[in-house]
C-alpha positions in Angstrom: 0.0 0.0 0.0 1.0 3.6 -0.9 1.6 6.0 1.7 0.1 9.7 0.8 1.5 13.4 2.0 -0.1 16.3 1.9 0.4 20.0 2.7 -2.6 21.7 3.8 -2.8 25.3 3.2 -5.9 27.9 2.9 -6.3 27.5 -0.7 -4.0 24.9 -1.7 -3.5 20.8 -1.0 -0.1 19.7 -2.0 -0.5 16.0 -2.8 2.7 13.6 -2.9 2.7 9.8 -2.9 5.0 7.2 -1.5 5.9 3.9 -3.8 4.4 0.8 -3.0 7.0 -0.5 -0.6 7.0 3.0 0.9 10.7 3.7 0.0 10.5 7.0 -1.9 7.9 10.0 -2.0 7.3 12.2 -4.8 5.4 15.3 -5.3 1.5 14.6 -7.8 -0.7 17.8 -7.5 -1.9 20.4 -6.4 -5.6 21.0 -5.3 -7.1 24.3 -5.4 -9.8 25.4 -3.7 -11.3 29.0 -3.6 -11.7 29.4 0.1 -10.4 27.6 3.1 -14.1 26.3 3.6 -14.9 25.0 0.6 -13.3 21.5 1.5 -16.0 19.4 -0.5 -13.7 19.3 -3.8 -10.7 18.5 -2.3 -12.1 15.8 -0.3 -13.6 14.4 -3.4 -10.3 14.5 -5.1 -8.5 13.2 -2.4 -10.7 10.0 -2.1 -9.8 9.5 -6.1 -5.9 10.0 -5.2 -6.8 7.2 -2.2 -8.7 4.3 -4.7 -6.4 4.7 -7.4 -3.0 4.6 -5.9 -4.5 2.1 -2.8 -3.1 4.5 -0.7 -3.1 3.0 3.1 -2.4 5.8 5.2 -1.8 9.8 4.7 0.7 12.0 6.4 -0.8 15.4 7.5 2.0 17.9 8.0 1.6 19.9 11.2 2.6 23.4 11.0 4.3 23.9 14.0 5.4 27.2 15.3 9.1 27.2 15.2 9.0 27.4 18.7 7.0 23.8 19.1 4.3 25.6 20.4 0.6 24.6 18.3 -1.0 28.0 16.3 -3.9 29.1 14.0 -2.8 26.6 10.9 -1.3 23.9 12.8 -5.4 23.8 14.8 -6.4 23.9 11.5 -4.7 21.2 10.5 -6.0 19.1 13.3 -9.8 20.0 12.1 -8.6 19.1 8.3 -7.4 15.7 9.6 -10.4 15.1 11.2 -12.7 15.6 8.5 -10.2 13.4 6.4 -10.5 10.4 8.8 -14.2 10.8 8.9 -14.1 10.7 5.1 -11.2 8.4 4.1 -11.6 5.9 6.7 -8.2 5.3 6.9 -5.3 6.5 9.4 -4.0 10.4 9.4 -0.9 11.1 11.1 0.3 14.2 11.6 4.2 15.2 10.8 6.2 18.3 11.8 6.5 20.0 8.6 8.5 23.4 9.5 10.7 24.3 7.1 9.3 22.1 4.2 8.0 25.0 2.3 11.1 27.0 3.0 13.4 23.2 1.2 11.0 23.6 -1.8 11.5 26.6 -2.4 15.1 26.6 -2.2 14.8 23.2 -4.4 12.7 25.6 -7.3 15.5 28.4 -7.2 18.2 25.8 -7.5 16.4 24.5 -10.8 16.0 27.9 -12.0 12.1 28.2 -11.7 11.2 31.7 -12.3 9.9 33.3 -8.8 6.5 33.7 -10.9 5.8 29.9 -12.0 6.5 28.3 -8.0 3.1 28.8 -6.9 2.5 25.9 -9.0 4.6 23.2 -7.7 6.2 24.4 -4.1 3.1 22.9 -2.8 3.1 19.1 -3.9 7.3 19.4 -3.3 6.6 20.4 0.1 3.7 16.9 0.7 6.9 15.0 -0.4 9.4 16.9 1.7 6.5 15.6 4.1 6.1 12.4 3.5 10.0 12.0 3.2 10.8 13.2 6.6 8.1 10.6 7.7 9.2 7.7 5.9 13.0 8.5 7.0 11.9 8.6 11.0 9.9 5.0 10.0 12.9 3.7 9.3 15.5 5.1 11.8 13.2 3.7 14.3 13.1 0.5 12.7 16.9 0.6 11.9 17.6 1.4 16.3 14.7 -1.5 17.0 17.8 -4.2 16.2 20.5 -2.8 18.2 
């Protein structure tokens, strides 16, 4: 089963996807909504993302203050990953994502993606800086487990 990232913002889903054995991530769309209530769409998309790729889990980044401390988006968050659970029916766990946005941007200047043409893409590169960062602590812990 696939494992799915996402990066949840007020108008935009990144969407990234893991590889069946759950080795690699990498970035699939962007969802756009026109208001940070209008979550119908993007549900609906997101449960066509989940059938088709047999995705088995999704991996909510949680926008932590830099300080640790929880704010406005990262509460947010937590009512998004409700209403994902409610809808998906299958496990959301949330991953510190600070700094994520900040990698894929650096990742679009280092390619040479004019400032004007990111919008499109930093999102879905952020879901698989995401996902990444989850699938790397899976397996450090699974690495110290034998030790």
């Amino acid at each position: 089963m696939r494992i799915m990232g996402l990066d949840y913002g007020a108008k935009t889903v990144g969407v990234a996807l893991s590889d069946p054995l759950g080795f690699t991530a990498w970035p699939l769309e962007t969802i756009t909504r026109e208001s940070e209530k209008k979550l119908r769409r993007t549900l609906a998309r997101l449960e066509e993302i989940v059938q088709e790729y047999q995705v088995g889990s999704i991996i909510l980044g949680y926008p932590l203050n830099m300080d640790g401390s929880v704010g406005e988006r990262a509460c947010k968050s937590l009512e998004f990953k409700t209403k994902l659970e409610n809808r998906l029916k299958i496990p959301v766990i949330m991953q510190d994502e600070r700094l994520t946005t900040v990698a894929a941007d650096e990742v679009l200047e280092e390619m040479k993606v004019p400032r004007t043409e990111r919008k499109q893409y930093i999102d879905k590169i952020a879901a698989a800086y995401i996902l990444e960062d989850y699938m790397s602590s899976i397996q450090e812990n699974n690495n110290g487990k034998g030790r």
